[in-house]
N, C-alpha and C positions, 0 to 999 in steps of 0.2 A: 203478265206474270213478272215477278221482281225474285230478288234474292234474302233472302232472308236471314238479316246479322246477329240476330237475338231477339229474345223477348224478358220481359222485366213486368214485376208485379208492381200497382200504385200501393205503395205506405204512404201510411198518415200523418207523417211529417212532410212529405208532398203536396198535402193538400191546405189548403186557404180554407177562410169562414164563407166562401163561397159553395163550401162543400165538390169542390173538384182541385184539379189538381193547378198548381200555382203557374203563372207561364214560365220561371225559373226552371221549373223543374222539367222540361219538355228539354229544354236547349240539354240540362245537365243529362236525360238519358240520352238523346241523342248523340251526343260529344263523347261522354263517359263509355259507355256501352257500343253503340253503335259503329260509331268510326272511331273509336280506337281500334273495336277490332278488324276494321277494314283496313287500316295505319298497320296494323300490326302483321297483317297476312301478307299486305307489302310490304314489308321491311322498312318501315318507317314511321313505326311507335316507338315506343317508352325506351323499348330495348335498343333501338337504333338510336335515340337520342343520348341515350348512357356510354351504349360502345363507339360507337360513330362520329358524334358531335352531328350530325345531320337528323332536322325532323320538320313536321312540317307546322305551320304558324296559320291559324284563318284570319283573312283579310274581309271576306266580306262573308254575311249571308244574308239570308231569307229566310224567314218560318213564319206558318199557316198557321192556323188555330181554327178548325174546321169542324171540329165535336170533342165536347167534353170528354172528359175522364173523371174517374173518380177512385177511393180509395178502394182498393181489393180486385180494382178490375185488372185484368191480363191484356200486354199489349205485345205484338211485334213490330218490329222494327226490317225494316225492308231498306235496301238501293236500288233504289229506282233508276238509276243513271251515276257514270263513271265516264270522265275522260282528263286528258293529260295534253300539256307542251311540256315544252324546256325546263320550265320554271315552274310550273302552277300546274293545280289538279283542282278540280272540282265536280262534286256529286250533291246529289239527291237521294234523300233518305224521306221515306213516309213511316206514317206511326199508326199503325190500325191497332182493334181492338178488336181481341182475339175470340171472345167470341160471339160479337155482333157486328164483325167483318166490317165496318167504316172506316175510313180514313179520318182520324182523330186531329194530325199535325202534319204536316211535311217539313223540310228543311232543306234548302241548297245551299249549299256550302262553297267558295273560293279560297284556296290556302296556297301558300307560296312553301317551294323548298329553300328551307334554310341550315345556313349551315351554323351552328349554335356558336363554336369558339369566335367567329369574326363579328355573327349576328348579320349578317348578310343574306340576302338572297342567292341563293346557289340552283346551278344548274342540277337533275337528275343525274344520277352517274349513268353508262351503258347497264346493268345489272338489272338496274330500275327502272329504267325504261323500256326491259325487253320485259319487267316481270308485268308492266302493267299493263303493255301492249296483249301480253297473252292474257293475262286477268280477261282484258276487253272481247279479245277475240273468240273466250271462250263464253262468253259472258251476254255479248250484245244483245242474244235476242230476246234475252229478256229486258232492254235497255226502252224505255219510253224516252225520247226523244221530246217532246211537247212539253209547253211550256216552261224550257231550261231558260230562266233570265238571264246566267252570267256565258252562257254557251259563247255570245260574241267576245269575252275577255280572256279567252285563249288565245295565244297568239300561236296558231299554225300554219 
């Protein structure tokens, strides 16, 4: 079982003459939709980068390509895995297809806390670190564990 951050219909400005959906547009639901509003339930979206000067910046990922999509079909979006140091957070998001239940795309994601005025790498404040601690705590067991490639570039 995962958590589930939205779901989002394919339009046809998404789609290529492949007749499915473009690999541009998998990153942009994911990013767009998905973690931001993971970003945003911890206090470290849009609105935290406008009030705060702190948000977070991705440094690396990953994404699957594992079954098409096409235009008009319904997809959810899942996290599959969440965890945190100091500095860095990184999760897993899957893209099924809502109603022929495959796993369409996944994505892992590595993004550092930055603090926007210096443009630095900045540590988690205490606030943020206990909100995502409980995120996790409450969260784990629907956490898959497997196959995390960046799990080893946490530094804990």
């Amino acid at each position: 079982m995962t958590i589930k951050l939205y779901s989002k219909k394919i339009i046809k400005e998404w789609t290529d003459y492949n007749g499915h959906m473009n690999v541009a547009y998998y990153v942009l639901i994911f990013d767009t939709y998905a973690a931001e509003k993971l970003m945003t339930d911890l206090k470290m979206g849009e609105h935290s980068a406008k009030t705060t000067g702190k948000s977070t910046m991705v440094v690396e990922s990953n994404i699957t390509y594992n079954q098409e999509v096409k235009e008009g079909d319904e997809v959810d979006i899942n996290l599959v895995y969440f965890d945190h140091d100091k500095k860095r957070l990184l999760y897993k998001l899957e893209m099924i297809h809502k109603e022929k239940k495959y796993i369409a795309s996944t994505i892992e994601t590595l993004a550092l806390y930055v603090d926007l005025n210096k443009r630095k790498v900045a540590e988690f404040e205490d606030d943020k670190n206990k909100l995502m601690d409980s995120f996790i705590d409450e969260n784990k067991k629907y956490f898959i564990e497997t196959e995390i490639k960046f799990l080893s570039k946490l530094k804990k």
